[in-house]
C-alpha positions in Angstrom: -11.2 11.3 14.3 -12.7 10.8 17.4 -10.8 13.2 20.7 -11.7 12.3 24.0 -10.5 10.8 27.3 -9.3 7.3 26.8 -10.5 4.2 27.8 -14.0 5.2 26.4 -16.5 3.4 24.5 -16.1 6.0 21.5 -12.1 6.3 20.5 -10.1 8.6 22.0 -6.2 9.8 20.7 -3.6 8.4 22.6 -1.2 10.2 24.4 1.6 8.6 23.1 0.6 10.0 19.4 -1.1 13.4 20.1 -2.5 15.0 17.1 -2.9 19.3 17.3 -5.9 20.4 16.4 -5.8 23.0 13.4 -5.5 26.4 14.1 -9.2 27.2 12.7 -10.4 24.2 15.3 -9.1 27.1 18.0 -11.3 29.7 17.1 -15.1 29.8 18.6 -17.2 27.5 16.4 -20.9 28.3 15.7 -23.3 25.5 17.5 -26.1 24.6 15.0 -28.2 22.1 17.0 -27.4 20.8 21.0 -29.6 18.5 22.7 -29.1 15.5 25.3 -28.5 11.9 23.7 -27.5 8.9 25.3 -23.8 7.9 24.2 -22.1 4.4 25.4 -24.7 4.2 28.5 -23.9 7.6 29.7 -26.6 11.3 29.2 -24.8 13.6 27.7 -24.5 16.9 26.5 -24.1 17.1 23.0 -23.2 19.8 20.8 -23.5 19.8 16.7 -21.3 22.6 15.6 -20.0 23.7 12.1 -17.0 21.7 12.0 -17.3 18.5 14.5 -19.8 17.0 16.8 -18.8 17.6 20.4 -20.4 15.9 23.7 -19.4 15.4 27.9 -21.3 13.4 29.9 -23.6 14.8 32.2 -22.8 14.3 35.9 -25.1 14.1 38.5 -25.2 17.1 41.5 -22.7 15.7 44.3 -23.0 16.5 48.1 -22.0 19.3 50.0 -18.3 18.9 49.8 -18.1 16.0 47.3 -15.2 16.5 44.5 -15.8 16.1 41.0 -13.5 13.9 38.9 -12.5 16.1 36.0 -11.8 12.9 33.5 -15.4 12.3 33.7 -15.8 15.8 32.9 -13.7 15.6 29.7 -14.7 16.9 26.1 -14.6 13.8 23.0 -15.3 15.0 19.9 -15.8 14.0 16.3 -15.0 16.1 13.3 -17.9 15.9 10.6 -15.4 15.2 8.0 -15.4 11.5 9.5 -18.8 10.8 8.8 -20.3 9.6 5.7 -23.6 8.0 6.4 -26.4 9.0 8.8 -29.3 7.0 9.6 -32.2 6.9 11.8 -32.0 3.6 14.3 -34.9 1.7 14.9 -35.9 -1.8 17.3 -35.5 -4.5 14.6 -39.2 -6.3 13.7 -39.5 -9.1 11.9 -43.5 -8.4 10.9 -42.1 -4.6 10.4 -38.7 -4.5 9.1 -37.9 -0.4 9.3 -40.7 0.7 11.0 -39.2 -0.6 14.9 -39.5 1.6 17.7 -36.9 4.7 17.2 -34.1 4.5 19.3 -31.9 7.0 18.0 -29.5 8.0 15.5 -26.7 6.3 13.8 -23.5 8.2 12.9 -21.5 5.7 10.3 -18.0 7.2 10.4 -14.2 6.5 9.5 -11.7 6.0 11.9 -7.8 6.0 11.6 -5.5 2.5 12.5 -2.3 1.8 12.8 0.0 1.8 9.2 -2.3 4.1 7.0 -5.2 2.3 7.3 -8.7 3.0 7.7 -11.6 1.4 8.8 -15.9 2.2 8.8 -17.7 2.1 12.4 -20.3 4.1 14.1 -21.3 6.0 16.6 -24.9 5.5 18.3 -26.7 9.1 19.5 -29.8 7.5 21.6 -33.1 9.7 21.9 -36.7 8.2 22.1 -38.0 11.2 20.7 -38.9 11.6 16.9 -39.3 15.5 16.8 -35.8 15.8 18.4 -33.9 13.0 16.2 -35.9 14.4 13.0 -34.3 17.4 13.2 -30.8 15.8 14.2 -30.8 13.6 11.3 -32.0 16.6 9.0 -29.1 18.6 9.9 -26.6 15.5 9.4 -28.1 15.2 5.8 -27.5 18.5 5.2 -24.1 18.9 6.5 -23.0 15.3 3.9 -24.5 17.0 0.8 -22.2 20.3 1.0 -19.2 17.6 1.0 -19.4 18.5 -2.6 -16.2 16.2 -3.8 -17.3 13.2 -2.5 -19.0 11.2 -5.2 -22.8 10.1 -5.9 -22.4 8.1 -8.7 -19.2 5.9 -9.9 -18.3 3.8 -13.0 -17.2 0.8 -11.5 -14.7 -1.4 -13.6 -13.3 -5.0 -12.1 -11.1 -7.5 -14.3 -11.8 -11.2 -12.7 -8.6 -12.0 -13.6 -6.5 -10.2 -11.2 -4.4 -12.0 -9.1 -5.8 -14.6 -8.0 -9.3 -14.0 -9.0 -10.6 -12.8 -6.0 -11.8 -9.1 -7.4 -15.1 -9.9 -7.7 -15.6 -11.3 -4.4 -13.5 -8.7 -3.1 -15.7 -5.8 -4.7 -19.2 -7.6 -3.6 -18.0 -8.4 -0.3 -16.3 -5.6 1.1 -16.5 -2.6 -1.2 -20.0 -2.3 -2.8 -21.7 -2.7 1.2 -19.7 0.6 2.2 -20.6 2.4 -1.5 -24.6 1.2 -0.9 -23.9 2.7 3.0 -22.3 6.1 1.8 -25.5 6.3 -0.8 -23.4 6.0 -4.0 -24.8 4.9 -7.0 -22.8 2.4 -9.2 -22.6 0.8 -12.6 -20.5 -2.4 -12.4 -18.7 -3.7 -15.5 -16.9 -7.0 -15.4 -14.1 -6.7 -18.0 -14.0 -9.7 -20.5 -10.5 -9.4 -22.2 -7.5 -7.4 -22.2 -8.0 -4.0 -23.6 -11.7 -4.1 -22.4 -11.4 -1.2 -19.9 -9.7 0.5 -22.9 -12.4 0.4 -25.5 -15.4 0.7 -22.6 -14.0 3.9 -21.2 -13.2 5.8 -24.9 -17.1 4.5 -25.8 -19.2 4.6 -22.4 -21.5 8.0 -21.7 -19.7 9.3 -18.4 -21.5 12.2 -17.8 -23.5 10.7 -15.3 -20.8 9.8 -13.0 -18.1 11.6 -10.4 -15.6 9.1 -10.8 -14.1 6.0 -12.2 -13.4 2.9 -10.1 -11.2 0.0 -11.1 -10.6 -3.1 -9.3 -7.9 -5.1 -9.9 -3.6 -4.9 -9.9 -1.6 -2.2 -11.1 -2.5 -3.1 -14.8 -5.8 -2.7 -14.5 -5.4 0.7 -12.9 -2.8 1.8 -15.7 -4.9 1.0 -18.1 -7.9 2.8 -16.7 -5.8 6.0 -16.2 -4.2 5.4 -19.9 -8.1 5.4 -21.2 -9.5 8.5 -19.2 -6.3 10.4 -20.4 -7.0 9.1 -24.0 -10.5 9.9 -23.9 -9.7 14.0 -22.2 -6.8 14.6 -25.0 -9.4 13.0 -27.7 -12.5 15.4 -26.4 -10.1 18.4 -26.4 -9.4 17.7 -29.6 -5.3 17.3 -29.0 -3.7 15.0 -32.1 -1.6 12.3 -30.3 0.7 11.6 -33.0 2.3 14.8 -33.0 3.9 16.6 -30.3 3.2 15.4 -26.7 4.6 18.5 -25.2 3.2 19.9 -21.8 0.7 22.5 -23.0 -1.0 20.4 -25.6 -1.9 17.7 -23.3 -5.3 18.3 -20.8 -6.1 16.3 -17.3 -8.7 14.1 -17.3 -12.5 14.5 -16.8 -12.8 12.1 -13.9 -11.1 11.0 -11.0 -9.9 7.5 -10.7 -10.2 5.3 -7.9 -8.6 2.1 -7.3 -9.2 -0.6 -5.2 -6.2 -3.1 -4.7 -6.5 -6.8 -6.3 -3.7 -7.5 -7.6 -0.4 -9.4 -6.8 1.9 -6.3 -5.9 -0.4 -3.2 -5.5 2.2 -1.0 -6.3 -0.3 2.0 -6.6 -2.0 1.7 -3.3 1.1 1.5 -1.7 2.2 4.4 -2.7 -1.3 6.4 -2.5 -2.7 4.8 0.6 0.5 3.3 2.3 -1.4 -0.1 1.9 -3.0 -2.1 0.0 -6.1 -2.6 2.7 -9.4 -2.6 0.6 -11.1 -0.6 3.3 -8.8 1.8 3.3 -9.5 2.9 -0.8 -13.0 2.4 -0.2 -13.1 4.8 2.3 -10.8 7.4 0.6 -13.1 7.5 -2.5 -16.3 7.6 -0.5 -14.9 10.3 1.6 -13.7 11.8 -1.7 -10.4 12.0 -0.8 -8.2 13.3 -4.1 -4.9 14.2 -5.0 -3.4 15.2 -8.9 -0.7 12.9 -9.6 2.0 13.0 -12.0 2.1 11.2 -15.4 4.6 9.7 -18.2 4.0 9.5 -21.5 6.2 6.9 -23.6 6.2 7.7 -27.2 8.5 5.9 -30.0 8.5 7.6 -33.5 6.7 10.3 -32.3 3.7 8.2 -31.9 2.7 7.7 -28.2 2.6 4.2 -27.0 0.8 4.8 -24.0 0.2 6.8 -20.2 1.9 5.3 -17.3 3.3 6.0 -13.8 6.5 4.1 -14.2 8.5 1.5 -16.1 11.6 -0.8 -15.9 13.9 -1.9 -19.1 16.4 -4.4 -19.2 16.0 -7.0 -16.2 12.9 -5.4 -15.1 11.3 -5.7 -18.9 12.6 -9.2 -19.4 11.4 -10.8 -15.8 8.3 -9.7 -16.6 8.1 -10.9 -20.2 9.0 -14.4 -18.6 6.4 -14.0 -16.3 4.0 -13.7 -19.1 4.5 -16.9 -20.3 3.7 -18.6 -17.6 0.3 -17.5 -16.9 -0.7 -20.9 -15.8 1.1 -20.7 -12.8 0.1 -19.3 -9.4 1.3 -15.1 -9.2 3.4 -15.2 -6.6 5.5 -18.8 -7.8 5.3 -16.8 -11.7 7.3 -14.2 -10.1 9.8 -16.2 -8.3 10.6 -18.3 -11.7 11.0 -15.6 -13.2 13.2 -13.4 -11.6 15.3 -16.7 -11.3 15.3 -17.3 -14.7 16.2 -14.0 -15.7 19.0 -13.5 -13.1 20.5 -16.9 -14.6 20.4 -15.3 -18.2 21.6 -12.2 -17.0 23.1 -10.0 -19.6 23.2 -6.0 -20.5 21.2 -4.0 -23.2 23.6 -1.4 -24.8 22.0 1.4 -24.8 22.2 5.6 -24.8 20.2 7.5 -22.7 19.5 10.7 -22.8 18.0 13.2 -20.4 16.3 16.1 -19.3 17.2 16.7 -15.3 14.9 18.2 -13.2 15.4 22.5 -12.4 18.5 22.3 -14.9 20.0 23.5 -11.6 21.3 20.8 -10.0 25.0 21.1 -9.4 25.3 17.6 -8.3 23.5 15.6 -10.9 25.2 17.5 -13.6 28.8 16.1 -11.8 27.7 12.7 -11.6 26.6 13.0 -15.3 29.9 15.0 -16.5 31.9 11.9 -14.7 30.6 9.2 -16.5 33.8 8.7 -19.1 31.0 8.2 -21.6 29.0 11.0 -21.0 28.4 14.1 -22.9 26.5 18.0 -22.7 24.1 18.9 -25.4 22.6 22.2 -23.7 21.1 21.2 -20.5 20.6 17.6 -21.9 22.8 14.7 -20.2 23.9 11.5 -22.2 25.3 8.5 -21.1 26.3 5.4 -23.0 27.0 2.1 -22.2 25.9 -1.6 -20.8 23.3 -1.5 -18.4 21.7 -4.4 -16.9 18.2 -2.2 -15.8 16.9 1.5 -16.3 14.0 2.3 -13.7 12.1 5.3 -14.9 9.2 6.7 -12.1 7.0 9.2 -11.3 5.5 7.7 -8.0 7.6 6.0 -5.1 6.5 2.6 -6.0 6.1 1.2 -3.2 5.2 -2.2 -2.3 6.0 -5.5 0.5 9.1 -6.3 -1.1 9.9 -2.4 -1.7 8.6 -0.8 1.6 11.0 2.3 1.1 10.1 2.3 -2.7 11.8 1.2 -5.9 12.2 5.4 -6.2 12.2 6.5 -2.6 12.7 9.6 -3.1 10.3 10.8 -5.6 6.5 11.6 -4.7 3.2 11.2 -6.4 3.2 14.8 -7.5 6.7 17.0 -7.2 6.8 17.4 -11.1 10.0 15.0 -11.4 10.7 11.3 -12.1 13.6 9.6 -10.9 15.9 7.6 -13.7 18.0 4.4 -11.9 20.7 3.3 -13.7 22.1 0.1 -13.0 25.2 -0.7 -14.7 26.8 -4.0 -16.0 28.4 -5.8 -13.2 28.2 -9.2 -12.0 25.9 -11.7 -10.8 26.1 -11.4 -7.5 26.5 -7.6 -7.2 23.0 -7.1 -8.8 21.5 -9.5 -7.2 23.2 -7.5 -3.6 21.5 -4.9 -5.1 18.3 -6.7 -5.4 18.4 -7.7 -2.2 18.9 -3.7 -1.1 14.9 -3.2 -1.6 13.4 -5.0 1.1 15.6 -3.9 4.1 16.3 -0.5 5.0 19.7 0.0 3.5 20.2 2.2 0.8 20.1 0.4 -2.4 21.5 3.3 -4.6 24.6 2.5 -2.5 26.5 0.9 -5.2 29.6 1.7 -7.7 27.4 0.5 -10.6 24.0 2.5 -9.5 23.1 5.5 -10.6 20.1 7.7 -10.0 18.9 11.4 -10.9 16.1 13.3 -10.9 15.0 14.0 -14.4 12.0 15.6 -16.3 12.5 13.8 -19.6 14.7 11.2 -21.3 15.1 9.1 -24.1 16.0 5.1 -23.8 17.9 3.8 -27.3 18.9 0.2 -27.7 22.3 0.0 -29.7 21.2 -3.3 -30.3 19.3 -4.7 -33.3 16.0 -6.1 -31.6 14.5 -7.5 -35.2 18.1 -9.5 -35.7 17.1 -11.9 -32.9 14.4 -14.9 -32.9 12.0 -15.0 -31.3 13.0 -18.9 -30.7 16.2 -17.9 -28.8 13.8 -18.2 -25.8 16.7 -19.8 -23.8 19.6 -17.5 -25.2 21.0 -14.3 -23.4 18.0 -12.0 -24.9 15.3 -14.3 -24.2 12.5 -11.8 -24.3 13.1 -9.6 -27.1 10.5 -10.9 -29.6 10.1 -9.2 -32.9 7.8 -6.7 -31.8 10.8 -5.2 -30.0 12.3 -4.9 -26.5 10.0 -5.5 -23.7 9.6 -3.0 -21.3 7.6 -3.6 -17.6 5.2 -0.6 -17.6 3.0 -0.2 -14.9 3.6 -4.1 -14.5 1.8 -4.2 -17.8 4.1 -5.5 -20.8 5.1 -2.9 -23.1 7.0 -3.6 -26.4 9.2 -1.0 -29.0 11.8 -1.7 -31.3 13.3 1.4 -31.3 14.3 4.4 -29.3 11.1 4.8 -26.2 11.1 8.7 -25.3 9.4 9.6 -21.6 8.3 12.9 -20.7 6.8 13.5 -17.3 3.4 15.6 -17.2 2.7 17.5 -13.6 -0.4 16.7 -12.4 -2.2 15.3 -15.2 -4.5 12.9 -13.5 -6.7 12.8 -10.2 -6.5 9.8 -7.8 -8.8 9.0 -5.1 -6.2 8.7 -1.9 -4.9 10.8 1.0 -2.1 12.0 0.9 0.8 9.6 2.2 3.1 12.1 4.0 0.0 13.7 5.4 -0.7 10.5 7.0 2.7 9.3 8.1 2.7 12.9 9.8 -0.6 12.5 11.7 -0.6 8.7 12.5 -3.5 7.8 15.1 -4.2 5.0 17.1 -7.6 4.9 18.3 -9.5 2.4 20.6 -12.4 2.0 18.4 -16.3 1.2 19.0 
């Protein structure tokens, strides 16, 4: 980001939010190229070193006696990690569009906001000459081809049916102008059905391409993980149907990027801290990645599918409403639903067992011994009982009506999942607990909540799914169809009829997105262009 005095035309940190330089930014810096460019109206001094472009204005010689103002005098600086596009900047001409006069150089670089986000500007480096910005703009070029992670070429997938179908205006509008910018090459697919991303990504040539990028809601990017990890466990040759253990399974070839479309965007909450467009754009142009933790849910020893978290019980039934009701608009679907469910609220029986996490946890293994249901099978925990929902999660989950998380405690990578618990209790309790989520109390805080941090586990209905019609819409178990229980993965809708079994696999899958604690840690507020 841009360092300098504030108050100047190019950003400067405030000094409210100061940000240390890292240690290596200490140590002397080899200058490649220094030369005199005009920058917001004022000569200066400009320095182009190995790790950020540096610049002071240049003061004119004052009288015998005169005092120099050292704020004038004051280094700003940009780190070349910002930038992503150079180009040369010419006098528009209508008879000869890119052939104008040279003016100078244009630096196209990312700047930090307020609340994670990130925004494209640039930075103007005005020289007349051609000789002196040829070489400039050489050197730039060079120095954005050794960013060897960021991507050239990108697989781009968008389902129109996303929220309110705005993903293809979104991507034209906002996203494919900063991919053209950055020079990144892209092959847009419009997905025609459900399942489409599915069947493109196992058959599609991807060789070509750095990275996959959906657009779209949390589905959309589940099911493009699900099919990358499908396609890497089906190259390596790994047999899905029989054991889903940690060393048979292999990561996937590509990263995957996603920019947010959808109605709750839990991902790029919980990758980017928000669900601004700009803000993935720029992470996957920047090539920005992180490996991310990943369920699999197997039934039968068959797997079902790859996912990042899930909800049974309330969470599997609101959802299954929701479904129903596709006609309506997202956000009034929800509402109804939730409703609806809460006013045929009612407990699955079920045992769970699990797997905690280090097998070391004093704690956990108390609250499990407690339960008067509860019993020890090695290092396994089981618990038995009515439960009115089971959250199971691998990421925080964030989201607006979750801005602490649905799993606060858990991150996108620390080779755990947290299991909630929510016990039968009444109407109004839950919905307290509901409530819990979108304030800043703690919403574990209740008799009938539960929570532990778990590697594995192993979700079994006591109830007989296939013993209840499908035309009991309006009775107690409304959503359990004969395809089995429903279950809210990923906000896709996931049905089993028997006993689901999640294991978490560290790592498995790489994400375009900063890292969210990095961020919270290094928050900037800068007075842009």
């Amino acid at each position: 980001m841009f360092r300098g005095r504030l108050g100047s035309r190019v950003g400067a940190l405030e000094e409210r939010a100061p940000v240390e330089l890292p240690k290596a930014a200490a140590e002397p810096e080899r200058v490649l190229l220094r030369g005199i460019f005009e920058i917001g109206r004022e000569s200066c001094d400009v320095a182009l070193g190995e790790r950020a472009l540096r610049w002071r204005s240049i003061q004119p010689e004052l009288p015998a006696g005169g005092a120099r103002c050292d704020l004038l005098d004051k280094e700003e600086s940009l780190e070349l990690e910002d930038i992503f596009s150079v180009k040369l900047k010419r006098r528009c001409s209508v008879k000869h569009p890119g052939s104008g006069t040279l003016l100078g150089i244009t630096l196209f670089i990312c700047l930090k906001e307020q609340q994670n986000k990130l925004k494209d500007s640039t930075l103007d480096l005005i020289n007349f000459s051609e000789d002196h910005c040829d070489i400039w703009f050489r050197q730039f070029k060079k120095i954005l081809e050794g960013f060897t992670s960021r991507p050239k070429a990108l697989k781009i997938l968008i389902n129109p049916q996303s929220h309110r179908k705005e993903s293809v205006q979104v991507y034209y509008e906002k996203v494919e102008p900063l991919l053209k910018l950055a020079g990144i090459k892209t092959d847009v697919t419009i997905t025609e059905y459900e399942g489409h991303a599915l069947s493109l990504l196992d058959e599609c040539e991807l060789r070509e391409f750095d990275g996959v990028v959906c657009v779209g809601g949390d589905g959309t990017a589940s099911e493009a993980a699900h099919a990358l990890l499908l396609r890497a466990q089906k190259s390596a040759g790994v047999e899905m149907d029989c054991s889903l253990t940690l060393p048979t399974l292999v990561g996937a070839e590509l990263p995957l990027g996603f920019i947010p479309a959808g109605s709750t965007n839990v991902l790029a909450y919980s990758l980017f801290g928000t669900p601004h467009v700009v803000t993935a754009t720029m992470h996957i142009i920047l090539g920005h990645i992180q490996s991310v933790d990943v369920c699999t849910f197997s039934s039968a020893g068959k797997l079902l599918r790859f996912g990042f978290s899930a909800m049974f019980g309330f969470g599997g039934r609101t959802l299954a409403l929701a479904e129903k009701y596709r006609w309506m608009p997202p956000s009034q679907r929800r509402d109804f639903a939730v409703i609806k469910a809460l006013a045929k609220l009612k407990p699955e029986d079920c045992k769970i067992s699990f797997l905690l996490a280090g097998c070391s946890q004093n704690e956990q293994e108390r609250k499990a011994q407690i339960s008067s249901e509860s019993d020890s099978g090695g290092h396994w925990q089981i618990i038995q009982g009515q439960f009115l929902n089971i959250s199971i999660m691998a990421i925080p989950c964030l989201c607006s009506v979750a801005p602490r998380g649905f799993a606060p405690d858990t991150r996108l990578n620390n080779g755990s999942m947290a299991l909630i618990v929510v016990r039968n209790t009444t109407r109004p309790e839950f919905v307290k607990h509901l409530k819990r989520y979108s304030s800043v109390k703690n919403q574990f805080n209740f008799p009938f909540v539960e929570t532990y941090t778990i590697e594995e586990v192993k979700i079994h209905p006591m109830s007989n799914s296939n013993g209840i019609s499908p035309q009991e819409e309006d009775g107690n178990h409304a959503t359990v169809s004969e395809n089995g229980f429903p279950w809210n993965v990923d906000g896709d809708l996931m049905e089993a009829a028997s006993e689901v079994h999640i294991r978490l696999h560290p790592r498995l899958i790489k994400l375009y997105g900063g890292s969210l604690e990095e961020m919270n840690d290094s928050k900037v507020a800068c007075n842009c262009i």
